[in-house]
ZAFILUM-207584 format. One record per atom (N, C-alpha, C): atom name; x, y, z; residue number from 1; residue in one letter. Coordinates in nm, 4 decimals. Layout:
N
[r "CA",[X,Y,Z],NUM,"A"]
...
REM end
This chain:
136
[r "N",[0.6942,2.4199,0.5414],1,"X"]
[r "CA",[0.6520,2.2828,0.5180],1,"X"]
[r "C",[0.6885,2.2460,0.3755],1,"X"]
[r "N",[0.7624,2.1259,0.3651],2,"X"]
[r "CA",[0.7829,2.0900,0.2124],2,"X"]
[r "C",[0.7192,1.9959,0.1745],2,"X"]
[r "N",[0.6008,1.9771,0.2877],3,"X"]
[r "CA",[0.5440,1.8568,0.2016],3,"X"]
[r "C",[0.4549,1.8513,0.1018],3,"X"]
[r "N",[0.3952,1.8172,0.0502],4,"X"]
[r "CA",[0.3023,1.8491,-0.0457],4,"X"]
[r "C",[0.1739,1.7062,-0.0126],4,"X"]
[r "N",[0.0308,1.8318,0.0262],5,"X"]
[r "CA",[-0.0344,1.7588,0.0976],5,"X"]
[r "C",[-0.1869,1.7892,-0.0112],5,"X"]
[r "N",[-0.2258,1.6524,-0.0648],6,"X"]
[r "CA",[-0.3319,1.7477,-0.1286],6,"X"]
[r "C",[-0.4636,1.6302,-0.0936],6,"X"]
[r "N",[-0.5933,1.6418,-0.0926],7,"X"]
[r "CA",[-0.7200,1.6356,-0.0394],7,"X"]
[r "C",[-0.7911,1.6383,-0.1603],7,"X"]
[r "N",[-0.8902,1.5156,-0.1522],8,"X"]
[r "CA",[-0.9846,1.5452,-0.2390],8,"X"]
[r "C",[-1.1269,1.4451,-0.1994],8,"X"]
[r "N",[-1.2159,1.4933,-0.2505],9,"X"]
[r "CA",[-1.3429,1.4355,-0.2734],9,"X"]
[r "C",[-1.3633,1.3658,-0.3839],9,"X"]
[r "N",[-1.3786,1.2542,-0.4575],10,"X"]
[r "CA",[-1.4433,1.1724,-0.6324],10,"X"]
[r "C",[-1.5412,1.2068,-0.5673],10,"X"]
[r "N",[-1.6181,1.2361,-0.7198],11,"X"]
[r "CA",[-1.7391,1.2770,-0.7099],11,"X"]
[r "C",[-1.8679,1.1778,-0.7399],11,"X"]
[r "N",[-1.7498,1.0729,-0.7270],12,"X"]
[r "CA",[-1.8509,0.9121,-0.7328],12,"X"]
[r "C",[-1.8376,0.8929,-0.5999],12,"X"]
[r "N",[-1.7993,0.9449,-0.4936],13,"X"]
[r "CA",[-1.8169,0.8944,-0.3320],13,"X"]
[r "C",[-1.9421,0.9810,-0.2831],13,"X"]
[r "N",[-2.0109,1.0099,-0.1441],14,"X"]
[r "CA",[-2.0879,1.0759,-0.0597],14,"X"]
[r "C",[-1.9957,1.2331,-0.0826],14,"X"]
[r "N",[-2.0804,1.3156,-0.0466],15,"X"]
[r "CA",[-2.1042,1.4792,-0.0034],15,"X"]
[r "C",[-2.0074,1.4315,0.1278],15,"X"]
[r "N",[-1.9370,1.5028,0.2029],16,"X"]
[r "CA",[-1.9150,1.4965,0.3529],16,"X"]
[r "C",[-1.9225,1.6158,0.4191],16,"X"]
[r "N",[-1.9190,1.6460,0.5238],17,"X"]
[r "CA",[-1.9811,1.7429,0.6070],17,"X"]
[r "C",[-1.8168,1.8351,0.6644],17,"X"]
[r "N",[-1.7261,1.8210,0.5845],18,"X"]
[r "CA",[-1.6061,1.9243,0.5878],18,"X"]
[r "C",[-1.4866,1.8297,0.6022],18,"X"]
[r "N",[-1.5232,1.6936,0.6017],19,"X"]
[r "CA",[-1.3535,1.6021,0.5830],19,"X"]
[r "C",[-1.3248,1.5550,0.4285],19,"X"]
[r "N",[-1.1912,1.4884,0.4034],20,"X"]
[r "CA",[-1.2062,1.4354,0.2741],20,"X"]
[r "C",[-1.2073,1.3305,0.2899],20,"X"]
[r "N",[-1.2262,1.2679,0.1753],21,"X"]
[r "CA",[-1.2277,1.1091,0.1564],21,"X"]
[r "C",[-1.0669,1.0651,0.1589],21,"X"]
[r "N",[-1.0325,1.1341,0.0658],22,"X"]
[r "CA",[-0.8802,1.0938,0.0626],22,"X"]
[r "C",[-0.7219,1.1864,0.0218],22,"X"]
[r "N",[-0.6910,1.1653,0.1513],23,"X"]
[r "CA",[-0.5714,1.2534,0.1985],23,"X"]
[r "C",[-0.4291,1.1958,0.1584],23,"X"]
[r "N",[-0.3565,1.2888,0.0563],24,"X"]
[r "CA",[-0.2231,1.2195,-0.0284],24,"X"]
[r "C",[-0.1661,1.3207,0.0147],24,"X"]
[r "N",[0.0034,1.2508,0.0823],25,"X"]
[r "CA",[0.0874,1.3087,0.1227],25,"X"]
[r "C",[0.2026,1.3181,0.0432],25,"X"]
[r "N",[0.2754,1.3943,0.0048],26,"X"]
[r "CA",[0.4383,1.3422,-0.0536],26,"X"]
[r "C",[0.5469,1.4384,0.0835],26,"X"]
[r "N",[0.5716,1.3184,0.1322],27,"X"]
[r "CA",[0.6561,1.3817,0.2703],27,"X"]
[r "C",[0.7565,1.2984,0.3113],27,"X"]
[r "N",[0.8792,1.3337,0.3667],28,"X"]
[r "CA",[0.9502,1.2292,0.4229],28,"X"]
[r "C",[0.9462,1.2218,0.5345],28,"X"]
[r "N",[0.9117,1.3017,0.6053],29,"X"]
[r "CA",[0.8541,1.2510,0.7390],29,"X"]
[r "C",[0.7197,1.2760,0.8588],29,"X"]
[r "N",[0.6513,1.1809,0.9121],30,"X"]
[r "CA",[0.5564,1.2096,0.9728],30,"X"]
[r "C",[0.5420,1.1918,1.1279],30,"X"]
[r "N",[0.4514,1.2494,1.1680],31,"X"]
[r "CA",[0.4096,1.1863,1.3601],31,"X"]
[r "C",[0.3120,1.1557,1.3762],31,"X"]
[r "N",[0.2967,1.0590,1.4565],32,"X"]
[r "CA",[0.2241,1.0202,1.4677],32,"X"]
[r "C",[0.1723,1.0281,1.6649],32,"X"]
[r "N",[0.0609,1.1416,1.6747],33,"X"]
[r "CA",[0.0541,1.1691,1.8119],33,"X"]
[r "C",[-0.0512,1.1058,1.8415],33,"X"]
[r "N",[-0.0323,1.0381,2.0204],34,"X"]
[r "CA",[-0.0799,0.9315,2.0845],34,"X"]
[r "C",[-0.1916,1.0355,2.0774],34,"X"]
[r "N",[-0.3677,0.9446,2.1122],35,"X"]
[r "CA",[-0.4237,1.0444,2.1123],35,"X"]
[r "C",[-0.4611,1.1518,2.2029],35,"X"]
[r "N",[-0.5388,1.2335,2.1709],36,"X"]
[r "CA",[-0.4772,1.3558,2.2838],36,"X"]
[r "C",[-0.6353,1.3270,2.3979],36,"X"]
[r "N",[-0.5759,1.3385,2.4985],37,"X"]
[r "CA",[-0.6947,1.3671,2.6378],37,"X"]
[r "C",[-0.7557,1.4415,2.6676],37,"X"]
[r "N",[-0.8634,1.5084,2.7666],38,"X"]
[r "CA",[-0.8997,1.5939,2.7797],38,"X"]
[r "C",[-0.8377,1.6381,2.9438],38,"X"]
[r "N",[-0.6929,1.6149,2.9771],39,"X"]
[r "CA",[-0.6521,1.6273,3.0956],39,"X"]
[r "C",[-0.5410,1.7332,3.0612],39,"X"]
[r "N",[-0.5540,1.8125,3.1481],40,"X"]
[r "CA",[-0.4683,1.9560,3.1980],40,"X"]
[r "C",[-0.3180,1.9019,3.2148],40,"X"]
[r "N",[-0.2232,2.0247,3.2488],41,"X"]
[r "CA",[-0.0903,1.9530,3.2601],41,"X"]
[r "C",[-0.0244,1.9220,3.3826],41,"X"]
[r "N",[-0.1666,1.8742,3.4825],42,"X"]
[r "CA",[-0.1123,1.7852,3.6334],42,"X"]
[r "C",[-0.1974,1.6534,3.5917],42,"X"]
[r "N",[-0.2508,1.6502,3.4646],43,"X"]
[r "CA",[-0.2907,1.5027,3.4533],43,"X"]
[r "C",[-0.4172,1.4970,3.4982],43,"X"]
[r "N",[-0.5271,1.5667,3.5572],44,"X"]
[r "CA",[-0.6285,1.5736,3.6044],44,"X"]
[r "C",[-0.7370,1.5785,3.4642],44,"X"]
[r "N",[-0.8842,1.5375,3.5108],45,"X"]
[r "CA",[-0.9793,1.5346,3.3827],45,"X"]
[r "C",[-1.0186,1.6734,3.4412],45,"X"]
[r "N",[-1.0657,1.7498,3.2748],46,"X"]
[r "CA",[-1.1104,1.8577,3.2714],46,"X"]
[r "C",[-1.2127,1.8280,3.2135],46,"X"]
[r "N",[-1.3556,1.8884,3.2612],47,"X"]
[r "CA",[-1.4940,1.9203,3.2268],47,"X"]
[r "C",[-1.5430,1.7786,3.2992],47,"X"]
[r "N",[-1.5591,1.7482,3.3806],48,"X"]
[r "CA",[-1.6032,1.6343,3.3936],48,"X"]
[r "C",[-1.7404,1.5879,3.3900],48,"X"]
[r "N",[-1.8001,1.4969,3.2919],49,"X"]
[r "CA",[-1.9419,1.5056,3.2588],49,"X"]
[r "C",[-1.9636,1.6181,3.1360],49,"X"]
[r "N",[-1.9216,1.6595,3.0834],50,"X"]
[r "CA",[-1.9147,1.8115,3.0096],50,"X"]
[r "C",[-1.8630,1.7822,2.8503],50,"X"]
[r "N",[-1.9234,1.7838,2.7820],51,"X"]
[r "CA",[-1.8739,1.6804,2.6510],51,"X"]
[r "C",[-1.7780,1.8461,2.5791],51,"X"]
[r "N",[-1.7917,1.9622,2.5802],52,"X"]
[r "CA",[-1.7930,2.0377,2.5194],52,"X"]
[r "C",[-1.6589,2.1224,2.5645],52,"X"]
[r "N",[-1.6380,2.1038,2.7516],53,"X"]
[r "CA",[-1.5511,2.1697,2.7588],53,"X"]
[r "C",[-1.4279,2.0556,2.7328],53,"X"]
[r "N",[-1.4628,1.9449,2.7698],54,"X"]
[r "CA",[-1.3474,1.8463,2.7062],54,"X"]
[r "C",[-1.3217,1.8526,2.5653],54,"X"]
[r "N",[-1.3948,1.8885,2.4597],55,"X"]
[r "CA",[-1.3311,1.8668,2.3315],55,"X"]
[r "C",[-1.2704,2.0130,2.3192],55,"X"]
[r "N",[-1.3044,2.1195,2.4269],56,"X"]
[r "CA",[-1.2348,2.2223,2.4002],56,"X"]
[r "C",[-1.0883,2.2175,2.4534],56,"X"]
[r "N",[-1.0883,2.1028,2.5828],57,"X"]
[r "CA",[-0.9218,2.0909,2.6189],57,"X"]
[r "C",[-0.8398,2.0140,2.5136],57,"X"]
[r "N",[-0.8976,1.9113,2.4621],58,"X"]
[r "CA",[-0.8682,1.7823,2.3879],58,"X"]
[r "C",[-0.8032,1.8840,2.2694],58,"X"]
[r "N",[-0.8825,2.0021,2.1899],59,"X"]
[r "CA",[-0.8157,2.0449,2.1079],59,"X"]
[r "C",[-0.7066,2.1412,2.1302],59,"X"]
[r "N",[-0.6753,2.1738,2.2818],60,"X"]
[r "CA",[-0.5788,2.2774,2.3040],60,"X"]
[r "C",[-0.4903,2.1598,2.3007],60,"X"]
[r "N",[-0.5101,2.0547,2.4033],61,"X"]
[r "CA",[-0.3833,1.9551,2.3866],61,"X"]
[r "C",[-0.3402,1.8933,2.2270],61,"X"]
[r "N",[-0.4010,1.9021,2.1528],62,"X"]
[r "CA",[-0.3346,1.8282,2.0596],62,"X"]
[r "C",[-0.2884,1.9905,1.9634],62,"X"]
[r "N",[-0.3104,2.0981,1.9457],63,"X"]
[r "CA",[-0.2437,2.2685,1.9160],63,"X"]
[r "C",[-0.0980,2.2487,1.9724],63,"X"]
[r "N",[-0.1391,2.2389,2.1318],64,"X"]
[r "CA",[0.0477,2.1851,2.1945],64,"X"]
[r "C",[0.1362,2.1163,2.1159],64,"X"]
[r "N",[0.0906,1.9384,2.1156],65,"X"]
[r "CA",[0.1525,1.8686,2.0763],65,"X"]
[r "C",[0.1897,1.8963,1.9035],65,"X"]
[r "N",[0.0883,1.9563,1.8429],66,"X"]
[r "CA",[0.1472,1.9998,1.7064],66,"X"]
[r "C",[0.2602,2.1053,1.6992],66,"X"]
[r "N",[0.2347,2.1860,1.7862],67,"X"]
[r "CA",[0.3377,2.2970,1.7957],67,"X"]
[r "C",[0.4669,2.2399,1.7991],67,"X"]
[r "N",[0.4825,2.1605,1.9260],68,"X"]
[r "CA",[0.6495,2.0884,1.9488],68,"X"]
[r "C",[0.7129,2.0318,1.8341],68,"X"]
[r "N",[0.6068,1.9336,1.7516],69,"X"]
[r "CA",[0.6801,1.9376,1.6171],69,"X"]
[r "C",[0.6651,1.9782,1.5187],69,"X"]
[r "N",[0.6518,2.1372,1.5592],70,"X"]
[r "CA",[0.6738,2.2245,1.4663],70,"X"]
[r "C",[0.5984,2.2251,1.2897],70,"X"]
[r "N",[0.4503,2.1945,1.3644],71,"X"]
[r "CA",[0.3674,2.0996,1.2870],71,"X"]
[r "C",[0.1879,2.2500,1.3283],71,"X"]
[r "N",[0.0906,2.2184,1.2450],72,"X"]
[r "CA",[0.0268,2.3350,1.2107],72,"X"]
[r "C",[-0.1052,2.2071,1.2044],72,"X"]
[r "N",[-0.2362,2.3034,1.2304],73,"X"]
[r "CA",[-0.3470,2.1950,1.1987],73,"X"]
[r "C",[-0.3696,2.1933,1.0673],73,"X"]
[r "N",[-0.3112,2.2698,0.9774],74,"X"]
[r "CA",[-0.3228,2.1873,0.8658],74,"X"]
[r "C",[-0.2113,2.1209,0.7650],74,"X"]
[r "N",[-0.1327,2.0665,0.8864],75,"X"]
[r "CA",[-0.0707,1.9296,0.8263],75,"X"]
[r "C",[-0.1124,1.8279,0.8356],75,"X"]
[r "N",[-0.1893,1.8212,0.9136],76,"X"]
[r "CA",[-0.2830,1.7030,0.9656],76,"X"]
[r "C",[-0.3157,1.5810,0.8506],76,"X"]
[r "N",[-0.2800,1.4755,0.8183],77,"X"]
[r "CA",[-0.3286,1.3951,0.7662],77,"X"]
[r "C",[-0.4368,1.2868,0.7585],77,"X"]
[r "N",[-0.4371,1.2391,0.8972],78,"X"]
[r "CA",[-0.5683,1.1904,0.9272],78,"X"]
[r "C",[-0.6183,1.1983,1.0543],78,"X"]
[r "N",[-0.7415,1.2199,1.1272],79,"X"]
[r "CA",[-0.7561,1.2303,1.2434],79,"X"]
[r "C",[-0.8862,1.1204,1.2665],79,"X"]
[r "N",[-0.8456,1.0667,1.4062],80,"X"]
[r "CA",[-0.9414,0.9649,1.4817],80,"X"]
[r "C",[-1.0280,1.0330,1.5419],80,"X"]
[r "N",[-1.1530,1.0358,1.6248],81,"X"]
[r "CA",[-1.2084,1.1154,1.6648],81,"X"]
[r "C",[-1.3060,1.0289,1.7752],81,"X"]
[r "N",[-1.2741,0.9716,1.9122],82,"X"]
[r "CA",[-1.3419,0.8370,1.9333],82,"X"]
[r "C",[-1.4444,0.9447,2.0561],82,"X"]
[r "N",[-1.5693,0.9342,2.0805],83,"X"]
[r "CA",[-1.6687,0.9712,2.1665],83,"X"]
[r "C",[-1.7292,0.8577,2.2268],83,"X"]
[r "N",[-1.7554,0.8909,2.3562],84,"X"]
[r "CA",[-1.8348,0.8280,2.4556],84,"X"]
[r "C",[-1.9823,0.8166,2.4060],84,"X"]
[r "N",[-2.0283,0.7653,2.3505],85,"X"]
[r "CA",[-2.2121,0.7615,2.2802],85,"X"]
[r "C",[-2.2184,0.6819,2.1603],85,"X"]
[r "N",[-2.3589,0.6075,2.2096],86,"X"]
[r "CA",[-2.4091,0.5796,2.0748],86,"X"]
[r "C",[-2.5061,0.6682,2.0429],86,"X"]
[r "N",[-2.5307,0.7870,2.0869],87,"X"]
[r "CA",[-2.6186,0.8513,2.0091],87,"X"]
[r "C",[-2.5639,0.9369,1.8979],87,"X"]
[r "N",[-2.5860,0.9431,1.7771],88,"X"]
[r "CA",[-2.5780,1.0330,1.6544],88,"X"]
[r "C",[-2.5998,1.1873,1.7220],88,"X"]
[r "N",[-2.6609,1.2081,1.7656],89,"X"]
[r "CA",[-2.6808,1.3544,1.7641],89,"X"]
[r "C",[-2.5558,1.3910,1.8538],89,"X"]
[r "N",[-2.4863,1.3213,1.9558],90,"X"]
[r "CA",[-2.3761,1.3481,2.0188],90,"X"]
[r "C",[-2.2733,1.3311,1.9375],90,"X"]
[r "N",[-2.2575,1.2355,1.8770],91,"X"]
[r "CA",[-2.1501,1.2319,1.7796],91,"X"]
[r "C",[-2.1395,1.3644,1.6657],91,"X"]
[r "N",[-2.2223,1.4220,1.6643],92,"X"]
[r "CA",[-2.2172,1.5126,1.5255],92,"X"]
[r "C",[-2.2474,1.6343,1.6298],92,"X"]
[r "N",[-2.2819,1.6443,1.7526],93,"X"]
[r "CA",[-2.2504,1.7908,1.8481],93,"X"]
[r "C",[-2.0842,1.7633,1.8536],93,"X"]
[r "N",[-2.0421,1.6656,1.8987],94,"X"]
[r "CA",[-1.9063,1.6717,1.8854],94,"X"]
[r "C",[-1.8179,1.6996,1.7637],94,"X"]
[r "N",[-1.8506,1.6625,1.6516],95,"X"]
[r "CA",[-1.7739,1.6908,1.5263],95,"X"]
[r "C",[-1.7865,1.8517,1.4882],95,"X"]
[r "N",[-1.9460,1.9111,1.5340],96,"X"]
[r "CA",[-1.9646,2.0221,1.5007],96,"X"]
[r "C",[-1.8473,2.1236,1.5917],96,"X"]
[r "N",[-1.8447,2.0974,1.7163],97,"X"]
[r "CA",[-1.7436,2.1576,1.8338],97,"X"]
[r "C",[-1.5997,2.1793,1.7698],97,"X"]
[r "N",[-1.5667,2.0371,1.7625],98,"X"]
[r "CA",[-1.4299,2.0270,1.6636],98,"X"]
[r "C",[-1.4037,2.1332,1.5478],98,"X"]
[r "N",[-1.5295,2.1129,1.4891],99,"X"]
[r "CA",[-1.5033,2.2120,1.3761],99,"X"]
[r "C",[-1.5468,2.3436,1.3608],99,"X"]
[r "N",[-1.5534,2.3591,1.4919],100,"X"]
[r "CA",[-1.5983,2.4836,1.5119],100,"X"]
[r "C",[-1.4477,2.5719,1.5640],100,"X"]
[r "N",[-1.3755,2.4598,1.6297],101,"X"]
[r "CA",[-1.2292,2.5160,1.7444],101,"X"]
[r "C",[-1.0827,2.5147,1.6507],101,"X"]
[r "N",[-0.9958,2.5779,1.7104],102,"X"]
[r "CA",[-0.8998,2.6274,1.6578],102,"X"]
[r "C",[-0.8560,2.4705,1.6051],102,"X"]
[r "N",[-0.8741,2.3974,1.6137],103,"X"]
[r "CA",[-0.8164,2.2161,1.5118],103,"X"]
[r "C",[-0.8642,2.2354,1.4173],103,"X"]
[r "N",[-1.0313,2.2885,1.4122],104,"X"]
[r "CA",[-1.0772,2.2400,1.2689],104,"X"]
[r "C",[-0.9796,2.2144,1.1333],104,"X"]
[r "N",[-0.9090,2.3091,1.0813],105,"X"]
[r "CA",[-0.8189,2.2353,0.9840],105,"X"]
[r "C",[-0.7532,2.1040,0.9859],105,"X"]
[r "N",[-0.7459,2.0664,1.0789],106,"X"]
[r "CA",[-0.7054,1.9280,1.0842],106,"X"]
[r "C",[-0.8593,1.8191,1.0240],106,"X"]
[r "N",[-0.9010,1.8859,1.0835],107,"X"]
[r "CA",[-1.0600,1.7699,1.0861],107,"X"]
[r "C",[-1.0847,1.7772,0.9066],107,"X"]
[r "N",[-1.0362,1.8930,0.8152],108,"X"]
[r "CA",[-1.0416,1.8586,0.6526],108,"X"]
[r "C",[-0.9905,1.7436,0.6249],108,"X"]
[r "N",[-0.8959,1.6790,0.6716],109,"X"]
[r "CA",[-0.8152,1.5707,0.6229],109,"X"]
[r "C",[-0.8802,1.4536,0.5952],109,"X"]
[r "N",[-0.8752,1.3175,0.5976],110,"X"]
[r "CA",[-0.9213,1.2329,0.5941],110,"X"]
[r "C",[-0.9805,1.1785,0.7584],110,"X"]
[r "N",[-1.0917,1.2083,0.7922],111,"X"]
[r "CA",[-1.1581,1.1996,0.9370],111,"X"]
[r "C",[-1.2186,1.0538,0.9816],111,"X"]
[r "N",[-1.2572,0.9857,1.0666],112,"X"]
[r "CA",[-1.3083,0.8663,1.1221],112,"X"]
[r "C",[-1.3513,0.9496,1.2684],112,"X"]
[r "N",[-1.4782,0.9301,1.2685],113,"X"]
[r "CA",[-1.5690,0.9645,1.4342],113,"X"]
[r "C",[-1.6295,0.8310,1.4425],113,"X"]
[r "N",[-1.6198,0.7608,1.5416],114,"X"]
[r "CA",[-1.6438,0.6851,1.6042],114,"X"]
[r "C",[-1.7226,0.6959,1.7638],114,"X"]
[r "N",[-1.7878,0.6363,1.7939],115,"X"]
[r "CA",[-1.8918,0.6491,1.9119],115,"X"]
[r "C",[-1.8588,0.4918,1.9672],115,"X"]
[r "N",[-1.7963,0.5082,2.1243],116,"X"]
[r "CA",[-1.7317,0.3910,2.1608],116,"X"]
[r "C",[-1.8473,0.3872,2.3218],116,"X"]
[r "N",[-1.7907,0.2813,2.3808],117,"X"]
[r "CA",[-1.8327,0.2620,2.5321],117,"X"]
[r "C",[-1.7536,0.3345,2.6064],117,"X"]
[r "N",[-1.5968,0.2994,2.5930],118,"X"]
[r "CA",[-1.5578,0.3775,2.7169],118,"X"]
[r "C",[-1.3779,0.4028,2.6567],118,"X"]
[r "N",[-1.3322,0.4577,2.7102],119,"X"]
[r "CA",[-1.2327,0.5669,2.7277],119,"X"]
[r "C",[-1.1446,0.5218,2.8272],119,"X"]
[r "N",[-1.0483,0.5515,2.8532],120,"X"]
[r "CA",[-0.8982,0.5138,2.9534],120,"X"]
[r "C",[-0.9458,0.5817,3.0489],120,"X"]
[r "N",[-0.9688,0.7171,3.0798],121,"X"]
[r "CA",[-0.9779,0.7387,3.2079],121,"X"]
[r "C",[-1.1213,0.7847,3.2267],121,"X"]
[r "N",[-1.1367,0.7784,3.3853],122,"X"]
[r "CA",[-1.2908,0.7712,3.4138],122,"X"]
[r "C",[-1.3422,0.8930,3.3966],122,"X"]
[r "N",[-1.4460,0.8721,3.3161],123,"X"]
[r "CA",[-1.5053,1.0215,3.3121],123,"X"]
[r "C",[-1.4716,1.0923,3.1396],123,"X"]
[r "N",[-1.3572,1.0515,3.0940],124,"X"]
[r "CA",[-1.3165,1.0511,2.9926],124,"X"]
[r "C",[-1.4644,1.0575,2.8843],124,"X"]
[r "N",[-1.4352,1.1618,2.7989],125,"X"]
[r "CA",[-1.6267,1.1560,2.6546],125,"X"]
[r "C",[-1.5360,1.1764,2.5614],125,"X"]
[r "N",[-1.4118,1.2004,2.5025],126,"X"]
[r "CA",[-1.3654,1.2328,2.4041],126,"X"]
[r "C",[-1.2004,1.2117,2.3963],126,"X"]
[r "N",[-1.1650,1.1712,2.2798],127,"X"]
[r "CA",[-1.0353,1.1634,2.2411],127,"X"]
[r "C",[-1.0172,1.1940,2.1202],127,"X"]
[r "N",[-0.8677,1.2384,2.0700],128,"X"]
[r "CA",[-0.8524,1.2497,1.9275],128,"X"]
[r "C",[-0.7016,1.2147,1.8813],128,"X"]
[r "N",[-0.6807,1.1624,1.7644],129,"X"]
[r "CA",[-0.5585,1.0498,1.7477],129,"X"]
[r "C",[-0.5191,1.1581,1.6009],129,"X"]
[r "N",[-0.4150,1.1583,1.5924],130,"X"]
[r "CA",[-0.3799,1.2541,1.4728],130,"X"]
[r "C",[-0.2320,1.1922,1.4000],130,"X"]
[r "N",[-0.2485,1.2337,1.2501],131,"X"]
[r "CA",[-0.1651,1.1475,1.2045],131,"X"]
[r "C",[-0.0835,1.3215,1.1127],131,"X"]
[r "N",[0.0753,1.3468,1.1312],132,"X"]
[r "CA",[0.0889,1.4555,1.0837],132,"X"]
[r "C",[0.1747,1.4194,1.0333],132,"X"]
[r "N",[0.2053,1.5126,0.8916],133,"X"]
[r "CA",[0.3052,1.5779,0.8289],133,"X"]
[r "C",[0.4025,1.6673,0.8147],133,"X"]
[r "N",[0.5123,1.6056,0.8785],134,"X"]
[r "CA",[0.5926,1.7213,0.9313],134,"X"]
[r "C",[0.6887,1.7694,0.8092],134,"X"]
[r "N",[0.7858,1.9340,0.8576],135,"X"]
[r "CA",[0.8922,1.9778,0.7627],135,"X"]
[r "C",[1.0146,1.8691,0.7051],135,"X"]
[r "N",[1.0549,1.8930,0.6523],136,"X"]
[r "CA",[1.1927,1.8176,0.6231],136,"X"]
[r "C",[1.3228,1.8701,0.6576],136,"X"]
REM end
């Protein structure tokens, strides 16, 4: 990787719970991957009703899609993070999951979790939108 990717916290902003505030890239080129689903590779939903085994597919699918371009979770520049709930305690079981699974390095970057109504496909509790830094 030649990019040079560096992260930081001012210590005039909030504490955060393992993302940064603000993520500086010097790169010439990036991807930008659609966000990733919690559907297998016939397109089917996995975990259905199951908030936990979906963010565990959601993060194998987006490991894939980093791999192809030859891209690592911690190139990651910014990640979306949209959940089915308005409840807080779901939103932050989900962030905890995330950062518990082989993505977490991505989730250091500059993060946004969001708690929405609904999702593209039915059944759908989780998505994640990733913004990367690729080699040159």
């Amino acid at each position: 990787m030649n990019a040079k990717i560096t992260r930081m916290n001012p210590e005039q902003l909030h504490a955060t719970p393992g993302y940064h505030h603000i993520t500086v890239v010097e790169a010439g080129r990036t991807a930008y991957l659609a966000g990733q689903c919690p559907l297998d590779s016939d397109g089917s939903l996995v975990g259905e009703g199951d908030l936990g085994l979906q963010i565990d597919q959601v993060a194998a699918n987006a490991l894939t899609a980093l791999a192809v371009v030859g891209a690592k979770p911690e190139d990651v520049l910014r990640t979306v993070i949209y959940v089915c709930s308005e409840e807080t305690e779901v939103l932050w079981t989900a962030w905890r999951r995330l950062t518990d699974s082989p993505l977490a390095p991505a989730l250091s970057a500059a993060s946004t979790l969001l708690g929405i109504s609904q999702l593209a496909f039915p059944g759908q509790l989780v998505e994640v939108d990733l913004t990367v830094a690729l080699p040159d």
